[in-house]
N, C-alpha and C positions, 0 to 999 in steps of 0.2 A: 522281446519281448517285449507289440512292446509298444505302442503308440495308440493315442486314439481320434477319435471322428476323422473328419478331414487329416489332420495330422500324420495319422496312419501312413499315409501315401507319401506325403513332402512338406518339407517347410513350409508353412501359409505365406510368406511372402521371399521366397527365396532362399538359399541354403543355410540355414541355422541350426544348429543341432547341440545339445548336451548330454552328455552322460553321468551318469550317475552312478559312481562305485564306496568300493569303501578300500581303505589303502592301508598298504605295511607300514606307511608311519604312523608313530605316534604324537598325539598333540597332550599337551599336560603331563595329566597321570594317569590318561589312558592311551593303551597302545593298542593298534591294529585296529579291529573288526569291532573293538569297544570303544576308537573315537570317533565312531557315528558319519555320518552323511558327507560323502566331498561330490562337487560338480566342477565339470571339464568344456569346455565349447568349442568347438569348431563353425567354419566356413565353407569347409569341404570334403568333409567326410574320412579325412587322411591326418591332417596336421591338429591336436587336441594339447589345450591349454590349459591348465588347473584356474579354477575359481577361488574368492576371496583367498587369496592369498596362500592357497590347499590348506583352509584350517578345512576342519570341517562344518556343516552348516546347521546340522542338528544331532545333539547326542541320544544315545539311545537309554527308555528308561525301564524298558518293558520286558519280561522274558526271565527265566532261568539264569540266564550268562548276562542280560541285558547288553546284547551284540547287536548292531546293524551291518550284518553281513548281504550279502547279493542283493544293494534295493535296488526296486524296478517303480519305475514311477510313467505315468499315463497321463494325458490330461484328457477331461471329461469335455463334452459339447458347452457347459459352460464357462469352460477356462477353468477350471479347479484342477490340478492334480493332486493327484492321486501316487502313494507311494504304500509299499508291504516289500518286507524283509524277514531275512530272518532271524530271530533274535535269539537264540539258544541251538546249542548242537544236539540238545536232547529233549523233547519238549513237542507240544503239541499245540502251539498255538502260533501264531504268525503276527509281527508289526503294522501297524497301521497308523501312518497320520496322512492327513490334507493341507493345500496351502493353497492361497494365492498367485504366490508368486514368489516361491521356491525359498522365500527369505524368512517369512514369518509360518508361523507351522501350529495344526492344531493339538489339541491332547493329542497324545498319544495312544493308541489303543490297543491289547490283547483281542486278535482273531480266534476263536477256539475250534479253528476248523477241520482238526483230527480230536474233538475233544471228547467224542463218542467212542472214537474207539482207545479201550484202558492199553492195548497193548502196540501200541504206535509208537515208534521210538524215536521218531523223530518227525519234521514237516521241514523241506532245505528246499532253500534256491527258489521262493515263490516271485512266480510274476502276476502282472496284470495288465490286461488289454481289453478296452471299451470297442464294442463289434458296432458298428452302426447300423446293422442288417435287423438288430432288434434291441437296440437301445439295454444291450446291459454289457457292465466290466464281469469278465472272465477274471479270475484268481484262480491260479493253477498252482503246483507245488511238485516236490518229489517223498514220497513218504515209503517207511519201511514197514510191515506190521506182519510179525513171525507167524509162520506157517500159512499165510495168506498165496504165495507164490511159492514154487519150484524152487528150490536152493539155487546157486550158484555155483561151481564149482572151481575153487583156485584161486577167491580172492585172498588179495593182502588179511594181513595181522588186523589191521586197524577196520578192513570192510568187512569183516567175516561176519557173516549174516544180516549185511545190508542188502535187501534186495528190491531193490525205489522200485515204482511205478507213479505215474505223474496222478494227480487225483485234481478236480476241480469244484469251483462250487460260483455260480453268479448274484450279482445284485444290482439291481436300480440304484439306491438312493443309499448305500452304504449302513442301513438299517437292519433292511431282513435280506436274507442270504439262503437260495436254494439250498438243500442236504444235500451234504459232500457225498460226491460220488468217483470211482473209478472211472476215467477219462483214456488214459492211453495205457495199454495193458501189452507191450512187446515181449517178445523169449529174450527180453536181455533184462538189465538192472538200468531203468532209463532217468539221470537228473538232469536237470537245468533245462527244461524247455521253453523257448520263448517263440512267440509268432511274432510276423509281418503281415500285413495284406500287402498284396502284390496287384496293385492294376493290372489289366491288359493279360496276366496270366493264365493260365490253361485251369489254374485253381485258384478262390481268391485269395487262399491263404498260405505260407510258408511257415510251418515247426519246425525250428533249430532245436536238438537233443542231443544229450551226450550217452552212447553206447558205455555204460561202467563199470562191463564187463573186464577181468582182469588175466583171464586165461583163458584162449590168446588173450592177449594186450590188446584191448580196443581205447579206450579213455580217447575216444575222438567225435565229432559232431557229425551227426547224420539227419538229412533234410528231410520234413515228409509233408507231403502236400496235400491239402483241405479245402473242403468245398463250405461244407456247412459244420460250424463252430459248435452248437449245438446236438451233432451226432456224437456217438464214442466212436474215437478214432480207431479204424482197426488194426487189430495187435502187426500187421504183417506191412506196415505202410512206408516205415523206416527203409530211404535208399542207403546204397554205397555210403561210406562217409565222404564231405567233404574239406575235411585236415588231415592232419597225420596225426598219431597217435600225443597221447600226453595231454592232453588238453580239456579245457571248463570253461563253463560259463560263459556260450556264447549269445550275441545277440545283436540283430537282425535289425538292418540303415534302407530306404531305400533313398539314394542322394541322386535326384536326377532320374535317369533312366535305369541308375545300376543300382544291386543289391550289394549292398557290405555284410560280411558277419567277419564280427570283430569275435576272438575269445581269448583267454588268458592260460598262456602258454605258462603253467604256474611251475615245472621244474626249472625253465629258463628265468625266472623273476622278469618278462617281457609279456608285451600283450602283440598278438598277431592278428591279420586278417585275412579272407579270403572274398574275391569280388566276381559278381555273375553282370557281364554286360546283355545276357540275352534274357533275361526273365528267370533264371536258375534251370536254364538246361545245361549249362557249362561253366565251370569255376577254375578261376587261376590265384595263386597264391600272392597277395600283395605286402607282406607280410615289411619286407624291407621298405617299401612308401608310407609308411604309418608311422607317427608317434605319437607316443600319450605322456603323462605326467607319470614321474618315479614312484614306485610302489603303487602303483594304479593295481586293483585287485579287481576280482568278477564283479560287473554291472552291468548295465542296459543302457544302450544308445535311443535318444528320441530327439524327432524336428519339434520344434519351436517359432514365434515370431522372433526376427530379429530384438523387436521390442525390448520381451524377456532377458536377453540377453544382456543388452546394454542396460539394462537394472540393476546386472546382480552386481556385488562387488569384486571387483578385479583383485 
C-alpha cells in the first residue's frame, strides 16, 4: 500500500525502507492503537528496527475512538508525505495529517469520506498511493453499509453483518477530493487493500486484499492485478491467495527485483512475509528470514532516501 512517484518502484538511492504501524504496546496512558504513529527501517527488506526509541511519533486526536490504527503513509512528488488511518471502529470518517519529514506533522484532519452515506458502519484499514500516470493520491478504504451487498454467510459473533467492499475517492492537492465511489466489488467481504506498482510487470499494478470471508475460513491475502488505477476493478479479479489462512493487513515492498508482502499474522502475535522473485507469478513463504519490532500491528512498508532515515531519531 503503498508508495509514491519514483518511490513507488525502489529506494531513490538505494535500499531504504520504513514502515509504518501502530503497536500492542502501550506508551503512557495510552495503550495499543490509541498510542498513535510508530516507524521501523530497514536496509533489506527482511531485518526491521523500531524508531525513536518505539515511542510513538504522533498521537492520535481525531475520530470516535481517536485510534491511529492501520496508517499508510505515501510520499508526494514533492517530498511531503502523506499519512490516513483509521481512527474509530465505528465511524465514518478517516485520519489525515502531512509531514516533512516524518518528525514534525501537520493538523490533524477528519476525512468524511463515507459521510454521505447515514448508514455506513464503519471506513477501516484506509490506504494511500500517489499514481504518477495522472498525478493524483488514490485513498481507498474497506467499508460496510447494510443491505448494500449479498449477506455473508457464517461469519464470527463479532463480523456478523460486516460485509467490506473496498471504496475510493482521489485528490491533487489534499483539498477537493472526487465523490467516493465503489472501487472493488468481489463475492467475498474484501479489507485491507494496498497496491504496488510493479515495473517490468505484465500489469503495472499489484492489489494485496484480504478475502474475510469466514465460512470456509479464508482471512488470507489474495493478489489482483491492474492495469489502470482509474477503472472499477472487476469484482472477479481476485487470484488464488498467497498465505495461509488467519492473516491482515498486508502490504506490498518492491526491494530490488523482488516483491515482499509483509502481513500480520495477528492469532500468532508475529508478523509474516511472503516474496515473489519473478514479478508475482510465483510466491514462497519467507516468513522465518523476517523480523520486526515486538507488538508490531497492521501497517504499510515504503522506500525512502536513505537521507530520511538517518534524520529520524533512533
Amino acid at each position: 500500500m503503498l508508495s509514491a512517484g519514483i518511490s513507488a518502484v525502489r529506494a531513490a538511492d538505494g535500499g531504504a525502507y520504513l514502515f509504518a504501524y501502530f503497536s500492542n504496546n502501550g506508551y503512557g496512558d495510552r495503550k495499543g492503537e490509541a498510542a498513535g504513529l510508530h516507524l521501523a527501517y530497514s536496509r533489506d527488506g527482511l531485518s526491521w528496527t523500531a524508531l525513536n526509541g518505539d515511542r510513538p511519533f504522533l498521537v492520535p486526536e481525531v475520530g470516535n475512538d481517536k485510534l491511529m490504527r492501520d496508517p499508510s503513509i505515501c510520499q508526494g512528488p514533492d517530498g511531503t508525505f502523506h499519512m490516513v488511518w483509521t481512527s474509530s471502529w465505528h465511524d465514518r470518517i478517516i485520519g489525515y495529517a502531512s509531514s516533512k519529514d516524518l518528525v514534525h506533522w501537520s493538523e490533524q484532519r477528519a476525512l468524511p469520506v463515507m459521510g454521505h452515506e447515514p448508514t455506513a458502519r464503519n471506513t477501516w484499514a484506509p490506504e494511500v498511493t500517489y499514481n504518477p500516470d495522472d498525478g493524483l493520491f488514490y485513498i481507498y478504504w474497506a467499508t460496510t453499509i447494510p443491505g448494500r451487498h449479498s449477506e455473508i454467510s457464517g461469519m464470527g459473533e463479532k463480523e456478523a453483518g460486516l460485509n467490506h467492499r473496498i471504496y475510493l475517492t482521489t485528490t491533487r492537492d489534499w483539498k477537493e477530493f472526487t465523490p467516493t465511489r465503489l472501487w472493488f466489488n468481489p463475492k467475498f467481504s474484501a479489507i485491507d487493500a494496498a497496491l504496488l506498482r510493479v515495473p517490468g510487470g505484465e500489469k503495472k499494478w499489484l492489489m494485496v486484499v484480504k478475502n474475510e470471508n469466514h465460512t470456509p475460513v479464508e482471512k488470507n491475502i489474495r493478489p489482483v492485478w491492474i492495469d489502470d488505477l482509474s477503472a472499477d476493478i472487476p469484482g472477479d479479479a481476485a487470484l488464488a491467495p498467497i498465505t495461509g489462512n488467519w492473516v491482515e493487513g498486508p502490504s506490498a515492498l518492491m526491494v530490488g527485483g523482488s516483491i515482499f508482502v509483509y502481513f500480520d499474522c495477528y492469532r500468532r502475535g508475529r508478523y509474516g512475509a511472503v516474496r515473489s522473485d519473478d514479478l508475482g507469478r510465483t510466491w514462497r513463504d519467507v516468513s522465518r528470514e523476517v523480523s520486526f519490532p515486538r507488538g508490531i500491528r497492521h501497517g504499510t512498508a515504503f522506500p525512502v532516501s536513505a537521507s530520511i532515515i538517518d534524520a529520524l531519531p533512533k
